[in-house]
N, C-alpha and C positions, 0 to 999 in steps of 0.2 A: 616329766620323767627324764633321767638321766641317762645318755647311752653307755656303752662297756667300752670305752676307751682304758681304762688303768687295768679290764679285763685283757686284751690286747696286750698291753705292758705287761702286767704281769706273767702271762704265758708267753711271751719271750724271755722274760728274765727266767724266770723255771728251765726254758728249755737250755740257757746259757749256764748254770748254776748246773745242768747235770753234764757240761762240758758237750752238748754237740750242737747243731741249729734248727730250728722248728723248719716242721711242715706244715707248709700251706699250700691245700687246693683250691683251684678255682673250676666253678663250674656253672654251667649260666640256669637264671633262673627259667621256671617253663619248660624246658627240656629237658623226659620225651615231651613230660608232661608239666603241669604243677605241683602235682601229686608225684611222680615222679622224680623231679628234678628235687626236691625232698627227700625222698628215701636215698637219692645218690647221695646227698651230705649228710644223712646219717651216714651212710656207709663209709664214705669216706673220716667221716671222724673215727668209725669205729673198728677202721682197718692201722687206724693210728694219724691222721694229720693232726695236729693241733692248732689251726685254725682255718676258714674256709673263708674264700673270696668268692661272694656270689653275683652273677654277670646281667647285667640289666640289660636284655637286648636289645639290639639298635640295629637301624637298617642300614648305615652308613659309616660301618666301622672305619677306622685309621689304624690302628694296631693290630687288631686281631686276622691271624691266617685263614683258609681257608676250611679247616676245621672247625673251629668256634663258629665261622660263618656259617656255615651248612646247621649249624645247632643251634645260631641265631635265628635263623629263617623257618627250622623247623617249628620255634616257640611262638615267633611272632604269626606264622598261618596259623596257631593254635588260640591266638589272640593275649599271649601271654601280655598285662597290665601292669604299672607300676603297682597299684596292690596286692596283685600275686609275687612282684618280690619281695615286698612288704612280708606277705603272710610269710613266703618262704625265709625269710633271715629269722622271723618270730619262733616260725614250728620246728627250726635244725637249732636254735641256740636254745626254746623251753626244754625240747630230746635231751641235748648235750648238755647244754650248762658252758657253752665252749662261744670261744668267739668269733662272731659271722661277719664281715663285712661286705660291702656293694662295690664290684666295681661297675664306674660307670661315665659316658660320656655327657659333657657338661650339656649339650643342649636339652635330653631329657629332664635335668633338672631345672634347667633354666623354663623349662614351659610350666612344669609342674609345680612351680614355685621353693623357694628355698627353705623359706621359713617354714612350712609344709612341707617338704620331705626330709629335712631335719626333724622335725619333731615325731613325724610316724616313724622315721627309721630308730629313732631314742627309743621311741614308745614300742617299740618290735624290740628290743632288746641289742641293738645293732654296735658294732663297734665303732664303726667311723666308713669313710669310701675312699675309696683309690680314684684318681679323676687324672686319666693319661694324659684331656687334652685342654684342661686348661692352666694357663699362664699361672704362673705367682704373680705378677703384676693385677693381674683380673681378678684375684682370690678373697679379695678383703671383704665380701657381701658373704660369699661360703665360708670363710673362716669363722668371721662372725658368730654365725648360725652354731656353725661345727661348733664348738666350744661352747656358747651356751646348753647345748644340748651333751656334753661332754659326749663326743664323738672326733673319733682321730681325721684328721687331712692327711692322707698318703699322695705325695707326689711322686712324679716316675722323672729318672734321671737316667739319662744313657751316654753309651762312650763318649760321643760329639759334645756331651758337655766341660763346656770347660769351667777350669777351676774357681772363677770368680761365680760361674753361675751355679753348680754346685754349693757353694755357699748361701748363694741368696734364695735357696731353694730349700737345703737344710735348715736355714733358719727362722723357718714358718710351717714349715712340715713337722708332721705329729705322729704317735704310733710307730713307724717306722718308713724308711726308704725304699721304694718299691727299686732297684738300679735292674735296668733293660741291660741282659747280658750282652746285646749285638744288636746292628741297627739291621730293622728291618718288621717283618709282622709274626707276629706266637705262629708255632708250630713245635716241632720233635727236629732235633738234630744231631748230627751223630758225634758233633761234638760242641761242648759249649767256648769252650777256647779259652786264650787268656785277655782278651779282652776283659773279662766280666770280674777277675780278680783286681786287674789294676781300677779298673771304675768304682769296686769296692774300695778301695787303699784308697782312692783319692778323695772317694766322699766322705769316709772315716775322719781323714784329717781338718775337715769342715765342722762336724757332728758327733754327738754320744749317742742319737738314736738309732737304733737295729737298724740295718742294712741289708735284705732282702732280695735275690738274686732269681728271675724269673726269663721267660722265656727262652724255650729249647730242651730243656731239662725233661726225659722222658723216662730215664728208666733208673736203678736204682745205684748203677756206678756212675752213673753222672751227678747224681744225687750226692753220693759220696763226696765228690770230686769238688761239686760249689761249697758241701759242708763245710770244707778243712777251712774255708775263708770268708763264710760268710756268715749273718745270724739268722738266717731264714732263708731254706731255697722253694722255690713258688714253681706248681706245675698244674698244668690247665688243659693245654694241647691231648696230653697223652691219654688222660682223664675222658675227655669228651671222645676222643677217638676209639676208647674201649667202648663207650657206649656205643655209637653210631654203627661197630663191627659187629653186637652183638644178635643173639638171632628174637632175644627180645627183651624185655623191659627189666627180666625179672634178672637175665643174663648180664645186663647191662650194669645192673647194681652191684653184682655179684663183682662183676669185673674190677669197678670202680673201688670194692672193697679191699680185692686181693692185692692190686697195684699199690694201693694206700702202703699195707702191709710190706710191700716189698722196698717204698720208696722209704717208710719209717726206718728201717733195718739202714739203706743208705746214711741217710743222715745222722744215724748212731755209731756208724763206720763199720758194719753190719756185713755188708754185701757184698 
């Protein structure tokens, strides 16, 4: 079976064609729960994201801030499995009809095997995964896979890249460009900067595929703010942090909904 990769594409090109940039949440799987962290990506698609990044816990993140962590650890004592992300990219994309992807660090997949979590995540209806931390040099066993199973390769590109690698990166990357607004790990910041524009501008001039603008982006005039210059602005931190505030599960979705709502209103120059 074939993943939603061209579903991916094409719900970027939609959201460029009505002139603003998609929303995309990310939110990890497992947390509060399975069941749980489910009804937060319905909610979130149905407060308005148009696409969801869903987060494959790991014990030993490199990116993620201290928020994601506390919602990683909560999943993983609940014993959350690679086929609990599985189910979850299945049961929020059969809901929506919308496009789900994995983000996730290369060693879970490297144990789990390739050719195996390519083809469940196709067979879940999956669009492709964002993989922070492995190489393009190292990618040609994942790429592989990805593609036969038509599922996108998101890589992450940040300011420190320079323009040659930028390009060697662009040019095997699929879906779109995840670009790191500012070096450092997700969280909510009070501001995103200009950093994240010129990262944009330079990887543009490398590539035609979306460009995607993530970490820090919390609320929905910053949202605005990456809009004006990018094709997709990605927010995670702020997402997980309504839940964790919340005083419980059901508050928690509820939250995740409204934010969605307020971030969508951003990114259509809204807010």
């Amino acid at each position: 079976m074939s993943g939603n990769i061209r579903l991916l594409s094409d719900t970027l090109a939609a959201a460029k064609a009505e002139g603003r940039a998609a929303l995309i949440a990310y939110l990890p799987a497992g947390f509060p729960t399975v069941d749980g962290g489910i009804e937060a990506i319905k909610a979130a698609f149905d407060g308005g994201a148009d696409i969801v990044e869903v987060g494959l816990p790991h014990s030993d993140p490199v990116l993620d801030g201290p928020v994601i962590q506390t919602a990683d650890d909560i999943a993983l004592r609940g014993g959350v499995k690679i086929a609990d992300v599985m189910r979850t990219v299945r049961e929020a994309h059969a809901a929506t009809g919308k496009p789900v992807l994995v983000m996730t660090y290369w060693n879970p997949i490297d144990r789990y095997g390739v050719e195996r979590f390519t083809a469940e995540l196709a067979e879940a209806g999956g669009a492709g995964c964002i993989l922070p931390d492995l190489p393009v040099q190292e990618a040609g066993l994942w790429r592989e896979h990805a593609e036969k199973h038509g599922l996108a390769t998101v890589f992450v590109v940040a300011p420190s890249s320079k323009d040659a690698r930028l390009a060697e990166i662009t040019k095997v990357g699929t879906g779109f460009v995840y670009a790191a607004s500012l070096m450092g790990v997700t969280g909510t910041r009070a501001s995103v900067g200009a950093q994240a524009q010129d990262l944009v501008e330079r990887t543009r001039a490398t590539t035609d595929t979306p460009v995607c603008v993530g970490l820090g982006v919390s609320n929905a005039q910053q949202a605005a703010e990456v809009a004006r210059f990018a094709d997709g602005v990605i927010v995670g931190s702020a997402f997980v942090k309504g839940m964790l505030d919340a005083p419980d599960d059901a508050a928690g979705v509820e939250a995740v909904r409204v934010l969605a709502g307020e971030l969508a209103k951003g990114v259509r120059g809204q807010a």
